[in-house]
Each structure stands twice: as C-alpha cells, then as structure tokens.
N, C-alpha and C positions, 0 to 999 in steps of 0.2 A: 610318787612324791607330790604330795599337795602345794599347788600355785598360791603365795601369800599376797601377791600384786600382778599387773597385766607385766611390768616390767620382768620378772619372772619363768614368764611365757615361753616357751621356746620360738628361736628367732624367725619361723616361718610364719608361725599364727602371726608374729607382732607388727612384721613388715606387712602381711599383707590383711588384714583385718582392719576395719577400723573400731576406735575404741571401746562401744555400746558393743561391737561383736566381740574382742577381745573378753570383755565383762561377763558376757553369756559364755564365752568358752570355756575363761575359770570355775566358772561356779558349776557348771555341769560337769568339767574334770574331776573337778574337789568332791561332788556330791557321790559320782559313780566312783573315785577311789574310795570314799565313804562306806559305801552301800555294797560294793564288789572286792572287798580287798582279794578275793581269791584270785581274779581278772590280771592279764597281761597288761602291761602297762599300752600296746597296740591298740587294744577295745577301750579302755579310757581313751581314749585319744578319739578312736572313729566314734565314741557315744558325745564326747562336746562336740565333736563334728555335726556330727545330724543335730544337735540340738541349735546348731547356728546356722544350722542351713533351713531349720524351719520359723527362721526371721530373716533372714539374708538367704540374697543369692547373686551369683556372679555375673555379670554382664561388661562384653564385652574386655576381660581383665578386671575389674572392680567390682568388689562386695557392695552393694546395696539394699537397703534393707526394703524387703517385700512390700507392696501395696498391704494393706488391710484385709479386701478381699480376696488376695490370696491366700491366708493363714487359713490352714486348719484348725479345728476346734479343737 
C-alpha cells in the first residue's frame, strides 16, 4: 500500500527518521510498489531502506544525513 504523506508512515520509520529521511523513504516505497507490484511488501520496505541509508546513517542512535563525500555516485 502506497504512503500518501510521512504521517502515514509506519510508526518506526516516523519516530525514528528525521523528515528529509522520512520524504526519501516514501517516495522509494511508492516507486518500488510501483515498479514491483509482484514483491512482498518486506522488500519494499528493505528497498526505501537502502535508499535512506545512502543519504543518512546512524550515529551513535541518530540518523544523520552523510557528508557529501561519502555518497556514492
């Protein structure tokens, strides 16, 4: 089921995300429900994952979003 707002979210991503991370998790959920309707709804899940974890990563308890020079191309 496609996320219409971050509110929507399920309560894990929303407590612990912050909002530009939130925004990236929607929108790669919604796309890979798009693009994989075949897919468990588990792998939509771990594909907005990896998609937020290559701007954000966790430190010490807290998402924070990557230096510059860490992103991959």
């Amino acid at each position: 089921m496609p996320y219409t707002t971050n509110e929507d979210l399920p309560l894990s991503v929303r407590t612990h995300l912050p909002p530009h991370a939130q925004d990236i998790y929607r929108e790669a959920f919604n796309h890979a429900h798009d693009h994989y309707p075949e897919a468990d709804e588990g792998r939509i899940h771990r594909i907005a994952w990896a998609a937020v974890k290559r701007v954000y990563e966790k430190i010490a308890g807290q998402w924070v979003r990557r230096e510059v020079w860490d992103r991959h191309p």
